[in-house]
TIFIVEX-25593 format. One line per 10 residues: number of its first residue (from 1); their letters; for each residue z, x, y of C-alpha. Coordinates in steps of 0.001 Angstrom, whole numbers. Layout:
residues N
NUM = A = Z,X,Y ~ ...
This chain:
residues 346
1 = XXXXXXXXXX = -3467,29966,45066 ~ -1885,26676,43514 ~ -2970,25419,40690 ~ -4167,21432,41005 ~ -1929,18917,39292 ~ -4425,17674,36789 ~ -5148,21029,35530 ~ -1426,22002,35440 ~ -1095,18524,33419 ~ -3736,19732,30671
11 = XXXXXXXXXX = -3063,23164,30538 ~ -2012,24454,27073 ~ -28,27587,25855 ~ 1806,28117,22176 ~ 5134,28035,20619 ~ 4608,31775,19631 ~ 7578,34073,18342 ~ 7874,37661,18478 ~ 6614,38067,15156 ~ 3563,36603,15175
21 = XXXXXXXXXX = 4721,32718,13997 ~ 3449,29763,16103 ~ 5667,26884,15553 ~ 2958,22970,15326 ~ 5942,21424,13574 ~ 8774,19518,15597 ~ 11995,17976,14353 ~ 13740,15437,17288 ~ 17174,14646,16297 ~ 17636,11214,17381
31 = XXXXXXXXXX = 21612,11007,17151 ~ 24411,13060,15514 ~ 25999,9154,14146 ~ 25228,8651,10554 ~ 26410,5464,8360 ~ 27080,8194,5047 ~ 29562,10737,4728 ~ 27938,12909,2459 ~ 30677,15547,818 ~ 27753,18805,1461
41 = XXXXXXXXXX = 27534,17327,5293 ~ 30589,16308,6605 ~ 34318,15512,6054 ~ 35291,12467,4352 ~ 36914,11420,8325 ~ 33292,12071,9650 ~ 32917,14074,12739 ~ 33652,13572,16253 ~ 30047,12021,17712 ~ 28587,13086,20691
51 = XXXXXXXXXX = 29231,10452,23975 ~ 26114,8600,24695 ~ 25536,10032,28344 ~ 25243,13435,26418 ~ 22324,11973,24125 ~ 18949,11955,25339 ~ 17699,8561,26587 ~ 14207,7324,24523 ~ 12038,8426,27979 ~ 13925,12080,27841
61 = XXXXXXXXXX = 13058,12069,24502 ~ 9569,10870,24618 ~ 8560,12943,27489 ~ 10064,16117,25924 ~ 8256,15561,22690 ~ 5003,14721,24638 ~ 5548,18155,26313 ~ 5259,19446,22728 ~ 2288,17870,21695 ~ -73,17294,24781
71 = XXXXXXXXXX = 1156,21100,26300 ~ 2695,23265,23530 ~ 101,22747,20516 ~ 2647,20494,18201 ~ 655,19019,15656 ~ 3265,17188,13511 ~ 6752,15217,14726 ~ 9736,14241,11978 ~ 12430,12171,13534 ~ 15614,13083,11652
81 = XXXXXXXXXX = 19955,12628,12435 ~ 22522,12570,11810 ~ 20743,9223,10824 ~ 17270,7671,12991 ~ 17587,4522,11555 ~ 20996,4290,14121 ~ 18797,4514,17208 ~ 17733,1159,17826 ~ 14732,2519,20674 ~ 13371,3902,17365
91 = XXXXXXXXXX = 9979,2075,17091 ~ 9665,2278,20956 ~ 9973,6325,20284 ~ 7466,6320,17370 ~ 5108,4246,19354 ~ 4314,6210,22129 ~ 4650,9291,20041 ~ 1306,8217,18103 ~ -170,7561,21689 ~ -169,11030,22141
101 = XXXXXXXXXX = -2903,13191,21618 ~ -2924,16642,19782 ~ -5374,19214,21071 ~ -7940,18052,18512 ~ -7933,14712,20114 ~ -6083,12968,17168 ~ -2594,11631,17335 ~ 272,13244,16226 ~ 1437,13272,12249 ~ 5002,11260,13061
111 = XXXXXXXXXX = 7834,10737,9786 ~ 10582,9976,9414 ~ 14041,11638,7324 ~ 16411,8965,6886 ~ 19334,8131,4067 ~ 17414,4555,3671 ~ 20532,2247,4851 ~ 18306,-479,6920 ~ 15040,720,6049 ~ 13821,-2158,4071
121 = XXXXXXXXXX = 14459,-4220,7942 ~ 12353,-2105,9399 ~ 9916,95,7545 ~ 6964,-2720,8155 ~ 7726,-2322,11924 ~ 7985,1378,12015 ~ 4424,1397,10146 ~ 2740,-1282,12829 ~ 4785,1305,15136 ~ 2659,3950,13840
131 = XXXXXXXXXX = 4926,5754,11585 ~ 3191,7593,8632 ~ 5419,8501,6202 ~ 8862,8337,4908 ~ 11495,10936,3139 ~ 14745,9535,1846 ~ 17458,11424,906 ~ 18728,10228,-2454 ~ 21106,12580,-4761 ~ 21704,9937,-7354
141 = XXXXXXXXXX = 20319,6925,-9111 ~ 24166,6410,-10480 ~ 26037,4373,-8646 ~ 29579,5540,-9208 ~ 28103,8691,-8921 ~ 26346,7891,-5444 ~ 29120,6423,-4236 ~ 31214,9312,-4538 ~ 28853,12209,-2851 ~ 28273,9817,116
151 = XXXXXXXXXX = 31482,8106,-59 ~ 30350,4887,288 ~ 29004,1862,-2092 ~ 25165,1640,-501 ~ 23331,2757,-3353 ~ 20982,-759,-4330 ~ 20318,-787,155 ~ 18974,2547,-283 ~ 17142,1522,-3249 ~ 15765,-1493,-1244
161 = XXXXXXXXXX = 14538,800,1305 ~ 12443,2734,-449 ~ 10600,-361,-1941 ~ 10465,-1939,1538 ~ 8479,2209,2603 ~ 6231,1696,-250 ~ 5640,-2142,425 ~ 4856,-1003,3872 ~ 2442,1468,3068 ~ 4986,4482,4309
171 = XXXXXXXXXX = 2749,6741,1974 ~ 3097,9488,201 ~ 7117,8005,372 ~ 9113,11351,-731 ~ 12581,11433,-1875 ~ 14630,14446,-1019 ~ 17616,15383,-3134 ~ 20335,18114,-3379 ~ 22020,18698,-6875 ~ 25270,20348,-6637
181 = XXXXXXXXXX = 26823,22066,-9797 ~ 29388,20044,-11583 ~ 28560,17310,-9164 ~ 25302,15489,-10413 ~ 22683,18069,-12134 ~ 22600,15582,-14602 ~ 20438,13445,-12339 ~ 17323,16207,-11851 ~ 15676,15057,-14902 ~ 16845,11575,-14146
191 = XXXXXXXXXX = 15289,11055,-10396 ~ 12012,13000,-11355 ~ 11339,10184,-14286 ~ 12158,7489,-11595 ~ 10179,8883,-9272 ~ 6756,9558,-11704 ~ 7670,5976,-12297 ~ 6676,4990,-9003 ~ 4267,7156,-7799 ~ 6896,9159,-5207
201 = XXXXXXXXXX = 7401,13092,-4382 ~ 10446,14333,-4882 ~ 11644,17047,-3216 ~ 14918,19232,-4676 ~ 16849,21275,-2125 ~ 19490,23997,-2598 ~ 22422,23383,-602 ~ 22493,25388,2306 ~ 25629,26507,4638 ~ 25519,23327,7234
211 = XXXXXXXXXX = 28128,21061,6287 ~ 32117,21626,7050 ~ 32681,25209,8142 ~ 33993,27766,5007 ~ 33083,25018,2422 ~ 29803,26549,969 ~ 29915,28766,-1942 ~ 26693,30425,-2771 ~ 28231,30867,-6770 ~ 28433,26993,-6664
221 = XXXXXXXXXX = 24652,26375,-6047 ~ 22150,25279,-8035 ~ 19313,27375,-7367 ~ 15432,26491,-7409 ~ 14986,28437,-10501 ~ 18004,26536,-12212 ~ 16485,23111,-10830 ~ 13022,24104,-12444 ~ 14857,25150,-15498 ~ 16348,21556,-15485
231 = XXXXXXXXXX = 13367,19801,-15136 ~ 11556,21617,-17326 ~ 13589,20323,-20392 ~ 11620,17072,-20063 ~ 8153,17953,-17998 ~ 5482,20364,-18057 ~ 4873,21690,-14072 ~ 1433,23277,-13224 ~ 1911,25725,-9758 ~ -177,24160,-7144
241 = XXXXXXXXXX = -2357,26440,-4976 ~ 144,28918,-2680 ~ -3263,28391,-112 ~ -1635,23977,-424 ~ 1668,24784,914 ~ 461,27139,4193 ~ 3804,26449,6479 ~ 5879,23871,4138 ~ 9425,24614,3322 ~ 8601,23160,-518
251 = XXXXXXXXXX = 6820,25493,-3568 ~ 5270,22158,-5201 ~ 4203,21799,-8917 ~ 2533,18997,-10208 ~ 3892,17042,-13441 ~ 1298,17260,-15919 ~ -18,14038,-17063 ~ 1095,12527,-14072 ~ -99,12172,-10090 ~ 3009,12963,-9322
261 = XXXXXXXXXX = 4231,16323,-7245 ~ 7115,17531,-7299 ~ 8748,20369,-4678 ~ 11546,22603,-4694 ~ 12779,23863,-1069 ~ 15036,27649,-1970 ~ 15726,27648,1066 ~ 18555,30187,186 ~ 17044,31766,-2699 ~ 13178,31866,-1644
271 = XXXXXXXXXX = 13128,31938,1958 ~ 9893,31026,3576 ~ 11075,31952,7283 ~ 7913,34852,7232 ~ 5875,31415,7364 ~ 8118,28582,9700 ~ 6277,27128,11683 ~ 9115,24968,13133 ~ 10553,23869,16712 ~ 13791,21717,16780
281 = XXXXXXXXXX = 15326,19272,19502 ~ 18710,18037,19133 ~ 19839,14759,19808 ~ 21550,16143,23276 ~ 18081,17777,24309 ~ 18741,21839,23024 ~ 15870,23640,21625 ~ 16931,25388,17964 ~ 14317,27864,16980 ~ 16028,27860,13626
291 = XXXXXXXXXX = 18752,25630,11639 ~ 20459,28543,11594 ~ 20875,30104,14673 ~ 23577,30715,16938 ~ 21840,29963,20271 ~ 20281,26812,21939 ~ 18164,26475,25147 ~ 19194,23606,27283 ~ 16260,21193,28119 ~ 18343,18491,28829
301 = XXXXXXXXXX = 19874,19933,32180 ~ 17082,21415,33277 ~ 15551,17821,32740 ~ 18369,15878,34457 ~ 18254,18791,37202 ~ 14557,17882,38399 ~ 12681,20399,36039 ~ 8525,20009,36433 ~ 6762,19955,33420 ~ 5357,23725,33732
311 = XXXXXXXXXX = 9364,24170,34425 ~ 10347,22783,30897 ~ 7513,24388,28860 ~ 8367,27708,29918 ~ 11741,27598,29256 ~ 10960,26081,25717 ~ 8346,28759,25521 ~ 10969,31241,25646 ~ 13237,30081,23553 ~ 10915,29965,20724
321 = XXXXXXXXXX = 9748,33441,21743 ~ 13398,34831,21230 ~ 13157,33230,17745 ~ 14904,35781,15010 ~ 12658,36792,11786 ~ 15021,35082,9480 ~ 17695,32651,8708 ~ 20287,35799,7716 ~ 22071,34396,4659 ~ 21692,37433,2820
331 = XXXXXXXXXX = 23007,39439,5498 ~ 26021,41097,6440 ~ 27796,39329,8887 ~ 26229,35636,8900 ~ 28063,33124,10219 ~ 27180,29310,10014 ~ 25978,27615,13049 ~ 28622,25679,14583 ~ 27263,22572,14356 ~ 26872,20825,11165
341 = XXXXXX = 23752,19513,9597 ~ 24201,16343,11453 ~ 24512,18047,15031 ~ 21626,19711,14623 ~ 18998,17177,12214 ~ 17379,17924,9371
């Protein structure tokens, strides 16, 4: 017997691995393009960017990522790059994300990862859009020192950004920063007392392998416990609650005396995969079960093929089932993902 339309329209399944995981958390790329060339990402020549026909258009995007949310139990969307701010449908996109409607009847939790270049144009029209929340990625407060990881001079526009988020109520506005040794770990002490300053998260991150292929070093990294060693020259951090971070990528102390958090994501060194409760869409419309892996499903020609709805959940459905138990850094044999950290958003 067929199934009416309307109730194929409502009906809902999970993003549920093999192992028992159930991803509510989706990352869209919105474009590989980014305005930075950061030396951990990409070469100082950038990369070759995708052609637009490849990209998803903003009603390929917005229907996949309603998919996820009305169908497949996706509680929270974070629009990342390459770099968002690039796609100019952006607040179109955002908007009609929060018009969506989570199984609990409430709209979606929709951020934003961006580097900050043109954020302080738009961050009070990406709030009335319905954007609620902001992370920046900032790995300096030098500017010599900025201008050399990212390879360009933008440091006082990124600086303006992050007022313009606060101004525009972007709240809690986090910053997210990778320190690189012999590069800038004198700036982990430095950002956290800017940031305590102002009232922002801050959110350290050990490199991981996702920039140019056979550049990563695992000896070169700063570690969390070298970042918390670092930090803890100038503050005193109190543990939060392990029950406060359930499926977030950060462990997150608070600095005493302060209101301030502040997180550390080991990605390499303290794996949380036994907890991810992530989905990812690139920019060209592949599903990523991990940042890591080696395969992708392909939404996008299913999509441009005809695909029904019920079509395109299953198949996303399956790819998330296939998803592996970890991220395999510490394993013989790993290989880095073709595609840089750009390619496949953060």
């Amino acid at each position: 017997m067929q199934i009416p339309v309307a109730t194929m329209r409502t009906r809902r399944t999970r993003l549920t691995d093999r192992w028992g995981r159930v991803a509510t958390d989706l990352r869209v790329s919105l474009t590989d393009r980014c305005n930075l060339r950061c030396s951990y990402c990409m070469p100082a020549e950038g990369l070759a960017w995708m052609p637009t026909p490849e990209v998803l258009t903003d009603d390929e995007v917005v229907r996949l990522v309603r998919l996820a949310v009305e169908r497949l139990g996706v509680r929270e969307v974070r629009f990342t790059g390459g770099e968002p701010l690039l796609r100019r449908g952006l607040e179109a996109i955002v908007a009609a994300t929060a018009g969506m409607r989570t199984e609990a009847g409430t709209a979606p939790d929709i951020s934003l990862t961006t580097n900050g270049l043109g954020l302080d144009r738009r961050a009070v029209g990406l709030a009335n859009a319905g954007l609620s929340r902001v992370n920046v990625s900032l790995d300096s407060l030098d500017r010599a020192q900025y201008a050399a990881l990212t390879r360009r001079d933008r440091l006082p526009d990124v600086l303006a950004g992050v007022r313009a988020a606060i101004d525009a109520g972007l709240q809690p506005v986090k910053l997210n920063t990778v320190i690189m040794r012999g590069v800038n770990e004198d700036q982990a002490v430095r950002l956290l007392e800017w940031a305590v300053e102002r009232g922002l998260e801050l959110r350290f991150i050990e490199q991981m392998p996702l920039g140019p292929r056979h550049t990563w070093d695992r000896s070169e990294m700063v570690t969390a416990e070298e970042i918390l060693a670092l930090l803890s020259t100038r503050f005193r951090l109190d543990p939060l609650p392990s029950a406060e971070r359930a499926g977030s990528p950060a462990e997150v102390w608070s600095v005493r005396g302060t209101s301030v958090r502040v997180g550390v994501i080991g990605a390499v060194t303290r794996p949380f995969c036994a907890a991810c409760d992530r989905t990812r869409l690139t920019c060209d419309g592949q599903v990523r079960s991990c940042l890591f892996s080696q395969h992708e499903t392909d939404l996008r020609g299913a999509l441009r093929a005809g695909a029904s709805d019920d079509e395109l959940v299953a198949a996303w459905c399956t790819a998330m089932g296939d998803k592996a138990a970890g991220h395999g850094i510490d394993e013989p044999g790993f290989d880095q993902p073709e595609r840089t950290m750009s390619g496949i958003g953060g």
